[in-house]
C-alpha positions, 0 to 999 in steps of 0.5 A: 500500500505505499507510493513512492519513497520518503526520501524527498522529506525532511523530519524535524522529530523534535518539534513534529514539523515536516517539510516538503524540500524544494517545492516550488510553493508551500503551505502550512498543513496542522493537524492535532490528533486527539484520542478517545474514548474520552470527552474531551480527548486525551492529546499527547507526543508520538502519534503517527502522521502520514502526507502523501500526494500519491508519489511522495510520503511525508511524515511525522509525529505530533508534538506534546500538546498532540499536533503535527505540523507540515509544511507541503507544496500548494499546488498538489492535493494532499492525503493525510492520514492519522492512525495508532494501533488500537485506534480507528485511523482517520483520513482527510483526502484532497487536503489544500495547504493551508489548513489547520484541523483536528482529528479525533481517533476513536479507541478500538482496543477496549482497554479502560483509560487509567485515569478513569475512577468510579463514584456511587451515586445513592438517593430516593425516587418520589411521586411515582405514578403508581407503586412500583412503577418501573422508573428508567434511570439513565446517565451512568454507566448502562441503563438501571431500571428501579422498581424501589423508592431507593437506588444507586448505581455508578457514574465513572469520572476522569479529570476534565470530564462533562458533569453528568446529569441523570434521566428519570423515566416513569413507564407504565406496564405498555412502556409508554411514557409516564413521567420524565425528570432530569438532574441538574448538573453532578459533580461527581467530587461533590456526590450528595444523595440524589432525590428524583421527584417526579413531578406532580402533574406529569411531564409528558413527552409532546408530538412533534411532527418532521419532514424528510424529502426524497429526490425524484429520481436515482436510487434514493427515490421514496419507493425504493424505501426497503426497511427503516432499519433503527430510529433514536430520539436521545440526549447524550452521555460521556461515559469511560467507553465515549460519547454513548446515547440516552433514550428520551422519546420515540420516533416513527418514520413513516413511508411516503404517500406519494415517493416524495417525502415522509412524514416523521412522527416524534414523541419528545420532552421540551425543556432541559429534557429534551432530546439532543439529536434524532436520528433514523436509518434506512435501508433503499432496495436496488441491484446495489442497495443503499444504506442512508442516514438521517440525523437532526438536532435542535432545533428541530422545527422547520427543518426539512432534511433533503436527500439528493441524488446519489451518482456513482458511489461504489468500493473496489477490493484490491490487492490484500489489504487495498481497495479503490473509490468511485464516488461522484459527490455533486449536492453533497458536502463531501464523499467519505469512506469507512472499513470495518473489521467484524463489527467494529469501524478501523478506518475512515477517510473524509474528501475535503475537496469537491473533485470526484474521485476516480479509482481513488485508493485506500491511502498509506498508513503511517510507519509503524501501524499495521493493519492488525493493529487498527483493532483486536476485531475479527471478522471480514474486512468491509470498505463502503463508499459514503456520500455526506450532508455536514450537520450545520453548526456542528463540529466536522464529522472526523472530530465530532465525538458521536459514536457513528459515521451516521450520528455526526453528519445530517445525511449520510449514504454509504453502500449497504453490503460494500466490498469485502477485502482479502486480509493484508 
């Protein structure tokens, strides 16, 4: 999977800045390397960064406080790629100097940070609905459904870690929603016991009413909708294993009446209960079926996710451990790629250019990461080819903390079964 040679660069590991000799034009490249699973992310010296302009290879080593810097010729296109063994690696395709960006690289190797320790959270539920009402208590780590007036269960904490907050949900025997309550903010270096007092004139979830649109024609089209795979109405938790998702309401995509749009139905709190993101995903049949992604956040009303026409959009297994691109990205922010390895996602790569990519390969890894080190995960090795819509106002998709490709982006459309790739 390497191009060229690295003889045609100059490292400075001291100070983790590269340069590009003899180019006729340069252009500062920065990129800081932050590493999960943590919020916020854990940045330190040694991480591994690779530049190739598909003939030469550059690379360095971030810096103490996570950063890499190069210094490359401006009037090539760039392909950077951050990676650690035990990490998912992430790519940035088309890059232009000058940029100054950030990464984030999600943990593959499931090993509890060292710096993370656990506090007992105790307290009492009152003004259930009924006793023994099953009482949803959510904001820890996992989910503790209590039946009894007293409860307790653990919140894990690191330095620098969001304060929790805890979510209370009363369901009745059909598990609709009874009740809700939310915590204020908890130190956990401050830990009192906690009263849950649900309130006296129930707080009910509200109806609201959404729209996602379909183009006319291509493969997205409504009548090719196969199967609204999963839908998540939710607020967000930052536990030891990441940003993880807490269930505050439901939602239910409906099928278009007449192709062009759908009507989406969500039960949802106002207030500080209310949901930080909805999202659904969804299965389009064809000869190359689609997989598609729709994810808003607040506010929710007014705003009509479109999809547009997807064009070309398919992987190609190469060479063991290789694979090539074809996507057109025309209406969309940026063409994207993603390989699994079983289950777990080992790479991602992000095009920050508008430039179709032909044939495009799987760039290089740094020096010293291999394949087998992205992740312990076995099983086959999947590339797909993505299409993105970015979320507005939101971090990018390849620093954003979301747990998935599909929670970080307003739409996304990758291959459904993709391109399986002999082991490298």
């Amino acid at each position: 999977m390497l191009a060229g040679c690295a003889s045609s660069a100059t490292a400075r590991r001291d100070d983790a800045a590269v340069t590009v000799e003899d180019a006729p034009t340069a252009g500062n490249v920065t990129v800081r390397v932050g590493l999960g699973p943590l919020v916020p992310p854990r940045y330190r010296g040694g991480v591994r960064v690779r530049a190739t302009d598909g003939a030469r290879l550059v690379d360095a080593l971030t810096d103490a406080s996570g950063t890499a810097r190069f210094t490359l010729d401006r009037s090539l296109r760039w392909d950077l790629t951050a990676a650690e063994p035990g990490y998912s690696a992430v790519s940035l395709l088309g890059v232009r100097p000058d940029l100054a960006t950030e990464v984030l690289l999600r943990a593959t190797h499931g090993r509890r940070p060292d710096e993370v320790r656990d506090v007992t959270l105790s307290g009492a539920i009152l003004g259930r609905s009924a006793p023994r009402s099953a009482v949803l208590l959510d904001g820890a780590r996992g989910t503790t459904v209590s039946r009894d007036e007293a409860f307790s269960l653990t919140l894990p904490t690191w330095p620098g870690a969001p304060l929790a907050r805890l979510v209370a949900l009363e369901l009745d025997e059909a598990s609709s929603f009874l009740n809700g309550w939310i915590s204020p903010p908890l130190s956990p270096d401050s830990l009192a016991p906690l009263t849950v007092t649900l309130p006296a004139a129930p707080s009910r979830p509200q109806r609201l009413e959404l729209r996602v649109d379909y183009p006319s024609i291509g493969r997205l089209t409504g009548e090719r909708i196969d199967s609204v795979l999963s839908e998540i109405v939710a607020r967000v938790k930052y536990t030891d294993a990441g940003a993880q998702l807490v269930p505050v309401g439901r939602s239910r995509l409906e099928r278009p009446d007449v192709g062009s749009f759908s009507r989406w139905i969500v039960e949802a709190w106002e207030g500080e209960l209310a949901p930080e993101l909805i999202a659904a995903t969804l299965r389009f049949r064809g000869e190359l079926p689609l997989r598609a992604s729709v994810t808003t956040r607040p506010s929710f009303r007014g705003v009509v996710p479109a999809f547009s026409v997807v064009g070309t959009l398919a992987s190609r297994a190469g060479a063991p451990g290789s694979a090539t691109f074809e996507v057109v990205a025309q209406g969309w922010s940026r063409a994207a790629f993603s390989v699994t390895v079983g289950d777990t996602v080992a790479w991602e790569g992000y095009g920050l250019d508008d430039a179709p990519w032909e044939a495009r390969p799987l760039p290089p890894l740094p020096p010293g990461v291999t394949w087998s080190s992205l992740t312990t995960a076995r099983g086959p090795v999947v590339a797909r080819a993505c299409v993105l819509r970015d979320l507005p106002l939101s971090p990018n998709a390849w620093m954003s903390p979301a747990p998935a490709l599909s929670l970080r982006s307003l739409l996304t459309v990758c291959e459904d079964v993709g391109s399986t790739l002999a082991s490298p």
